[in-house]
C-alpha positions in Angstrom: 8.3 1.7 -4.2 5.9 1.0 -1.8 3.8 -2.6 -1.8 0.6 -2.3 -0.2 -1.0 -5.3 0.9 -4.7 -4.0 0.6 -5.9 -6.4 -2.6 -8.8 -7.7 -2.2 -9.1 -11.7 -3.6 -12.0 -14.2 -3.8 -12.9 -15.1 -0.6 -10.9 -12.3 1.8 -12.3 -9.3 4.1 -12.6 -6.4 1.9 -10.5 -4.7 4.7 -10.8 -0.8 3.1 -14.4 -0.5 3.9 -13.7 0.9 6.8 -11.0 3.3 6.0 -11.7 3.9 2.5 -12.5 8.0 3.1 -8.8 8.0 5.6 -6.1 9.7 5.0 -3.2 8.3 3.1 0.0 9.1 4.9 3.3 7.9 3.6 6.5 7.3 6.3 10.0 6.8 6.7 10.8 3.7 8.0 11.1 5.7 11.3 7.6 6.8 11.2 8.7 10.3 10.1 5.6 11.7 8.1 6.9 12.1 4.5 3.4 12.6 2.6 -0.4 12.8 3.4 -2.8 12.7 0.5 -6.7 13.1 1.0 -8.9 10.4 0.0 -10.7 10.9 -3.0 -14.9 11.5 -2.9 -14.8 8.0 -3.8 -13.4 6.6 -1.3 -9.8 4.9 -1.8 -9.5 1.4 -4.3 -6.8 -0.3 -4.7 -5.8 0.8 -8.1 -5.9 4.5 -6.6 -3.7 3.7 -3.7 -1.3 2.5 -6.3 -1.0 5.1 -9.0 -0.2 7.5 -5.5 2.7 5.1 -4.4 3.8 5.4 -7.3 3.5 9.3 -8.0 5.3 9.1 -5.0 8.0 6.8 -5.6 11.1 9.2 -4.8 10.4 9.9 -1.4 10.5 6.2 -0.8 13.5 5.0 -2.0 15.2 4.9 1.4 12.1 2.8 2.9 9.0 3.6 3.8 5.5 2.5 5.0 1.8 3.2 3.8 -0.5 3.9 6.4 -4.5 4.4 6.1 -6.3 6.0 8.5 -3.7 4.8 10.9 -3.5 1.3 9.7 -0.6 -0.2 8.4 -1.4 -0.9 4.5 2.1 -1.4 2.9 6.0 -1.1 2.5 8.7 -0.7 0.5 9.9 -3.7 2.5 7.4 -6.6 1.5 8.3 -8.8 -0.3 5.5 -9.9 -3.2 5.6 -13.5 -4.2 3.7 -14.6 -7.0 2.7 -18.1 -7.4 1.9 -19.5 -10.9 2.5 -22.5 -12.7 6.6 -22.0 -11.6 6.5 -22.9 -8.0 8.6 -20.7 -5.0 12.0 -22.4 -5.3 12.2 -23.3 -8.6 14.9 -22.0 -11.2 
């Protein structure tokens, strides 16, 4: 499934501003255009960007990237790490 990278936390650019009315276009890995999907009236969140990755989960199982309005949001290649009170390393 695709991981997009487009979270916004306490103290970081709120980087969809500016393409928050852009088409969402989901690729191969070989930029091959696999899905476009209209923005919303509302303009594109987070949450919304998510619930379409995953509508669209089956088309990406052999890789893919999110792109918005031409930007590169997201891919099924990130790797998420998630800090808490276990730090990276740790069994």
């Amino acid at each position: 499934m695709l991981k997009l990278v487009i979270d916004q936390r306490p103290g970081e650019p709120d980087i969809l501003r500016k393409v928050m009315h852009a088409v969402f276009e989901i690729r191969s890995l070989d930029g091959e255009a696999l899905k476009a999907v209209n923005a919303p009236s509302t303009g594109w969140t987070h949450e919304l960007l998510m619930a379409v990755a995953v509508q669209h989960e089956a088309i990406t199982r052999c890789g893919a990237d999110g792109d918005l309005g031409g930007q590169w949001v997201g891919s099924t290649e990130v790797l998420m790490l998630k800090l808490g009170k276990r730090q990276a390393g740790e069994n």
